[in-house]
C-alpha positions in Angstrom: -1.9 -3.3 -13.9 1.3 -2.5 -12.4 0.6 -3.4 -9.0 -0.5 -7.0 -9.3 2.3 -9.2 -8.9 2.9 -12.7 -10.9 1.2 -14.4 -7.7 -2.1 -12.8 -8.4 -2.2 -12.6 -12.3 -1.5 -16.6 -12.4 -3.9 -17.3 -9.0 -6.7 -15.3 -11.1 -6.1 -16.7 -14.6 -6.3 -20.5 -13.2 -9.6 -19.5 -11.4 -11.4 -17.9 -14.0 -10.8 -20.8 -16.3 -12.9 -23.3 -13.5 -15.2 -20.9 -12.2 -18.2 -19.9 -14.2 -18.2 -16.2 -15.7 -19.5 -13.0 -14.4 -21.0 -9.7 -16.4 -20.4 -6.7 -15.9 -23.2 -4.4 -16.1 -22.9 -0.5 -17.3 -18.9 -1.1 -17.8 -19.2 3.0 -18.7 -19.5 3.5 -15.3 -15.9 2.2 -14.2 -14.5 5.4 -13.8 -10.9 6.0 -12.6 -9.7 6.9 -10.0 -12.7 5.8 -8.0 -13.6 3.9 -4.7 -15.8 1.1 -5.2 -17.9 -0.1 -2.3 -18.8 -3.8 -2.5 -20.1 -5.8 0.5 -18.4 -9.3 1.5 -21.3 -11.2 1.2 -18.8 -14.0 3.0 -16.2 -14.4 0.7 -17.8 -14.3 -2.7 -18.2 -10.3 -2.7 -13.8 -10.2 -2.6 -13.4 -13.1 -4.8 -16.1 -12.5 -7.6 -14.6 -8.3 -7.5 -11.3 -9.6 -8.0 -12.0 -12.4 -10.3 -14.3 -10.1 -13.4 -14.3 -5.9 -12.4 -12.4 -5.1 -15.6 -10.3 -2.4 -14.1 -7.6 -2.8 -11.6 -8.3 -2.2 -7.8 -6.4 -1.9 -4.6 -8.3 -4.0 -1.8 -8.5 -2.5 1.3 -7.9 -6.0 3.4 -7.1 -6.4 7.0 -3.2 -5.7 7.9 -3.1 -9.2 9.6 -3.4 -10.7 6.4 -0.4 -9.2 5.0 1.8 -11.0 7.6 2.3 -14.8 7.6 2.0 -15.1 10.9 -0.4 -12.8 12.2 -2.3 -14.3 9.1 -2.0 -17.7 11.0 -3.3 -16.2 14.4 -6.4 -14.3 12.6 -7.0 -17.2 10.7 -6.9 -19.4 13.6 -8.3 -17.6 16.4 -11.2 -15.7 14.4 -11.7 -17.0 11.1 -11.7 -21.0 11.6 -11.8 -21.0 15.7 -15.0 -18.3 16.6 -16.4 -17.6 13.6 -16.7 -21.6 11.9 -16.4 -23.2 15.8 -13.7 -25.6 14.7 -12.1 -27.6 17.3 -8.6 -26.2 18.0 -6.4 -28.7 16.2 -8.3 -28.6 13.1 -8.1 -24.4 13.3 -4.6 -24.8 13.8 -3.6 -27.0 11.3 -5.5 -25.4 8.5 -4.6 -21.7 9.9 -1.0 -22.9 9.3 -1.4 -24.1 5.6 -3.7 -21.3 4.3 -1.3 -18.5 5.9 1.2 -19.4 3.8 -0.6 -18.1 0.3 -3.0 -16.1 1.6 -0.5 -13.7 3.1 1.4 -13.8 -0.6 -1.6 -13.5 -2.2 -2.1 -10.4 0.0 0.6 -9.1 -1.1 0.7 -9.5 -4.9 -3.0 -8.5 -4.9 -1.4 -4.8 -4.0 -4.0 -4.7 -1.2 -3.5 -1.8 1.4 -3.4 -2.7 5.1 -6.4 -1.5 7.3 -5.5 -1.2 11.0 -8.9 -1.3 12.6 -9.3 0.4 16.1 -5.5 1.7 16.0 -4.1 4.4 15.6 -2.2 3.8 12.3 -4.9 3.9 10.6 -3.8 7.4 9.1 -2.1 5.3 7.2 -4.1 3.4 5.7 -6.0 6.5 4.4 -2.2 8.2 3.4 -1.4 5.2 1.2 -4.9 5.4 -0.5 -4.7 8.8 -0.9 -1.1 8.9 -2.4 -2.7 5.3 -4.7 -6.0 8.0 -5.6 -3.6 10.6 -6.7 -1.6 8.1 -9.1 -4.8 7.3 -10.7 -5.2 4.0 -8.9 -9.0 2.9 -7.7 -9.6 1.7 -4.2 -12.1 -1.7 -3.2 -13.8 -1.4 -0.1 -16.2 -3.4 1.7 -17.6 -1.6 4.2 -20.3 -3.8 5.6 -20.3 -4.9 8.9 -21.8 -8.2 8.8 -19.6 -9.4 6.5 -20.7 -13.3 6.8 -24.4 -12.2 5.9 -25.8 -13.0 2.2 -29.0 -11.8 3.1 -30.7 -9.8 0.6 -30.2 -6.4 2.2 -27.4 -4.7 3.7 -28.0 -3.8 6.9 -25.2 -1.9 8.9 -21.8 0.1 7.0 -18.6 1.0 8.9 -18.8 4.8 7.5 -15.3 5.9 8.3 -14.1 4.8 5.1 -16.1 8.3 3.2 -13.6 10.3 4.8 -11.4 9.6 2.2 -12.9 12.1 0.5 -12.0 15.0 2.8 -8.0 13.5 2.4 -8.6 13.1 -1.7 -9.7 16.9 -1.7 -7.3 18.1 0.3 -4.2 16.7 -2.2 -6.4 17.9 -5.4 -9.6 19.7 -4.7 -11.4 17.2 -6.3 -14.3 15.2 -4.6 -13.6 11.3 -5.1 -16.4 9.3 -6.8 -17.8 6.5 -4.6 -19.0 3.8 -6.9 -21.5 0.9 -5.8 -21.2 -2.5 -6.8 -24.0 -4.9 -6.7 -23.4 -8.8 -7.3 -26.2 -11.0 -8.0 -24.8 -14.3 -8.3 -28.4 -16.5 -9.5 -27.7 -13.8 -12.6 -23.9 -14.0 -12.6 -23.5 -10.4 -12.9 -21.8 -7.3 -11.4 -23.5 -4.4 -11.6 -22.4 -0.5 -11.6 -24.3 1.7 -10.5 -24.0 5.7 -10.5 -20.9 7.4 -9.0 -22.0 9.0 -5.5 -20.4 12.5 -4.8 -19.4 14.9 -1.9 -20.7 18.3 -2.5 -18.9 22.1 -1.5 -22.4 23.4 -1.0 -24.1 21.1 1.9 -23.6 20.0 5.7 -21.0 17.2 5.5 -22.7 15.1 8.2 -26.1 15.3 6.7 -23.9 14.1 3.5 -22.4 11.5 4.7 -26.1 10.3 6.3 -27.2 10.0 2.4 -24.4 8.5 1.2 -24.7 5.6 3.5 -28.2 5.1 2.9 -27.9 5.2 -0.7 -24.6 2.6 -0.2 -27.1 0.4 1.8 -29.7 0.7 -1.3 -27.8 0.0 -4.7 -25.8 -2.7 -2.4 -29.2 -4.4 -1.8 -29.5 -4.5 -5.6 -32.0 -1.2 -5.3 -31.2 2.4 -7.2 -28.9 1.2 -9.8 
């Protein structure tokens, strides 16, 4: 695991010792390099990942979070101020604490910046590709209601897939895209089948089944 720093490793060993244990279900199917495809399911989709998948992963995560003090805006703005309705102080004053580890957390987590609606973007997908080709897996939660723990999935942010077109382009190789379901009454992780890009079929109609079939074995169906 040579990109999680001494932050993480001792963050995620104190955790797991007060935290009850997951399983992981058909651990065969961790292959490497992959991109597993989780939903947030609020926070415990990131947490739960991070805390039991048995292989290492680099988090795709927000950029903000990365930086202390664009951490404290997000956090206090959007996180604590529109999403919880906290009164402004309150935001601010937690926002202010929490930056401080979550952004080193960030950070020693390896996670690789996402910038949302910009144009750097490319770079999030360079990085990943560049992480892909050193044999490094990816965690992605694609979902766009991520504070829903509803049974079913509705709605995935798609873009992500095109990682595929970049992975094949460094090494002619189609990336595997690996669903992870969580059902926490069971206190398991579950792996379900690697989903593939194909040479021979219309890539839009492809990407159309491969988000349906995300929505399904993310819902806990298919796997």
């Amino acid at each position: 695991m040579p990109f999680y720093g001494k932050l993480f490793l001792f963050c995620r060993a104190v955790v797991r010792r007060v935290t009850p244990r997951y399983t992981v279900v058909h651990p065969e199917r961790l292959v490497q390099p992959a991109v597993y495809v989780c939903r947030h399911a609020d926070i415990y989709g990131i947490v739960l990942n991070l805390l039991w998948l048995p292989v290492p992963v680099r988090t795709w995560g927000l950029h903000q979070f990365g930086d202390r003090e664009a951490c404290y805006r997000h956090l206090r703005d959007v996180t604590f101020g529109a999403r919880y309705g906290w009164p402004r102080w309150k935001a601010t004053v937690l926002a202010w604490l929490a930056s401080f580890g979550l952004a080193a957390l960030y950070r020693s987590a390896g996670c690789i910046p996402v910038y949302r609606g910009s144009a750097q973007i490319i770079t999030t997908f360079r990085e990943s590709t560049e992480a892909l080709k050193r044999g490094e897996s990816l965690l992605i939660f694609p979902d766009k209601d991520y504070a829903s723990t509803d049974s079913e999935v509705s709605e995935l942010y798609e873009g992500f897939l095109s990682l595929d077109r970049f992975y094949y382009r460094a090494t002619r190789r189609h990336v595997p895209f690996v669903p992870l379901y969580i059902d926490r009454r069971a206190r398991t992780i579950t792996v379900c089948e690697p989903l593939f890009f194909t040479d021979d079929r219309d890539r839009k109609a492809q990407t159309a089944e491969l988000v349906r079939q995300l929505q399904e074995r993310l819902s806990g169906r298919g796997c």
